[in-house]
PLY file of the C-alpha trace (Angstrom):
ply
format ascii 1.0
element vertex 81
property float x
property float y
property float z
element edge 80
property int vertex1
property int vertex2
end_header
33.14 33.17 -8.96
36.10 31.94 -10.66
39.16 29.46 -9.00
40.36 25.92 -8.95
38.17 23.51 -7.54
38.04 23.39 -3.61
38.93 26.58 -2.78
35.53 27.21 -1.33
33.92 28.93 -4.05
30.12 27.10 -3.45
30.41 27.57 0.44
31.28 31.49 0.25
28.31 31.75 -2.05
25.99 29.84 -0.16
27.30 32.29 3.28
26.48 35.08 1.66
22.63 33.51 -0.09
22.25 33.03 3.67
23.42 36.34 4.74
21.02 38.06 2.19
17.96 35.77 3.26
18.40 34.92 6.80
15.42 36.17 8.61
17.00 36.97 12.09
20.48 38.22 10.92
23.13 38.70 13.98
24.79 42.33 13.60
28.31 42.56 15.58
29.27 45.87 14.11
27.62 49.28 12.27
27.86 47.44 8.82
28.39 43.60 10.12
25.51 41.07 9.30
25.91 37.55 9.36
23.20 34.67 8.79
22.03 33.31 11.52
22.52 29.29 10.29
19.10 28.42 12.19
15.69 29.92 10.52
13.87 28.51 8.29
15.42 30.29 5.41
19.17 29.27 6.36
17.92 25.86 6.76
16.66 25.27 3.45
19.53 27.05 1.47
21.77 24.72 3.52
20.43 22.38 2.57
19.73 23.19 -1.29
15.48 23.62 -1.22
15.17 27.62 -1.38
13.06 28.18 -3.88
14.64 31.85 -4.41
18.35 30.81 -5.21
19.21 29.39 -8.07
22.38 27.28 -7.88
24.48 27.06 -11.40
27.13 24.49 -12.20
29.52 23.63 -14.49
28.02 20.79 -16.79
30.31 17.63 -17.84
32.71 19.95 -20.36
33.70 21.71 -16.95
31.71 25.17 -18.40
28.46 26.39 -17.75
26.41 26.93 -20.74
24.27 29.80 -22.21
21.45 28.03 -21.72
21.92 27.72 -18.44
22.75 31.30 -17.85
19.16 31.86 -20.03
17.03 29.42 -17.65
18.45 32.09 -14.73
17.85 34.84 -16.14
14.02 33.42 -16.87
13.66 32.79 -13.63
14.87 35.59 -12.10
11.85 37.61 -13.47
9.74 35.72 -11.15
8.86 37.81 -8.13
10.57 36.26 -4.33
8.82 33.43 -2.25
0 1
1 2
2 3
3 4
4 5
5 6
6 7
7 8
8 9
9 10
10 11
11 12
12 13
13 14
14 15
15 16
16 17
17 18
18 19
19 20
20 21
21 22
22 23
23 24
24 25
25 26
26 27
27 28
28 29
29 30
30 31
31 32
32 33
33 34
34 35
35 36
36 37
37 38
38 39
39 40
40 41
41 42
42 43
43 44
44 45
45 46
46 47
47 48
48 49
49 50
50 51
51 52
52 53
53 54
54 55
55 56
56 57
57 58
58 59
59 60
60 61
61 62
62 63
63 64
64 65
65 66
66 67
67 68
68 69
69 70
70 71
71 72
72 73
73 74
74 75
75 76
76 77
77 78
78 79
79 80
């Protein structure tokens, strides 16, 4: 994601981290799913602990770096807790 800072770039990506891992998603609609904010999984990515997502920032130049980007991809070989 890409925008100035405080536009709510971090909280739409955690939403949807939680949307993707909640384990008792709410449906309101044929293709609607929402997280539900309260299992154990929405819990810990609110809080930062998942151990299946992988949070990226910008270091103190204001860019991410390669290596960064390299560390992900690493990691993302790994199979899901």
């Amino acid at each position: 994601m890409a925008g100035p800072a405080g536009v709510g770039k971090r909280r739409t990506a955690m939403a949807v981290a939680q949307a993707m891992n909640c384990l008792q998603p709410r449906t309101s609609a044929e293709f609607e799913r929402d997280a539900c904010g309260e299992c154990g999984s929405c819990r810990r990515i609110a809080r930062g602990v998942h151990p299946d997502i992988i949070v990226v920032e910008p270091g103190d130049s204001g860019s991410i770096k390669i290596e960064q980007l390299r560390d992900v991809i690493d990691r993302s070989q790994y199979p899901a807790v």
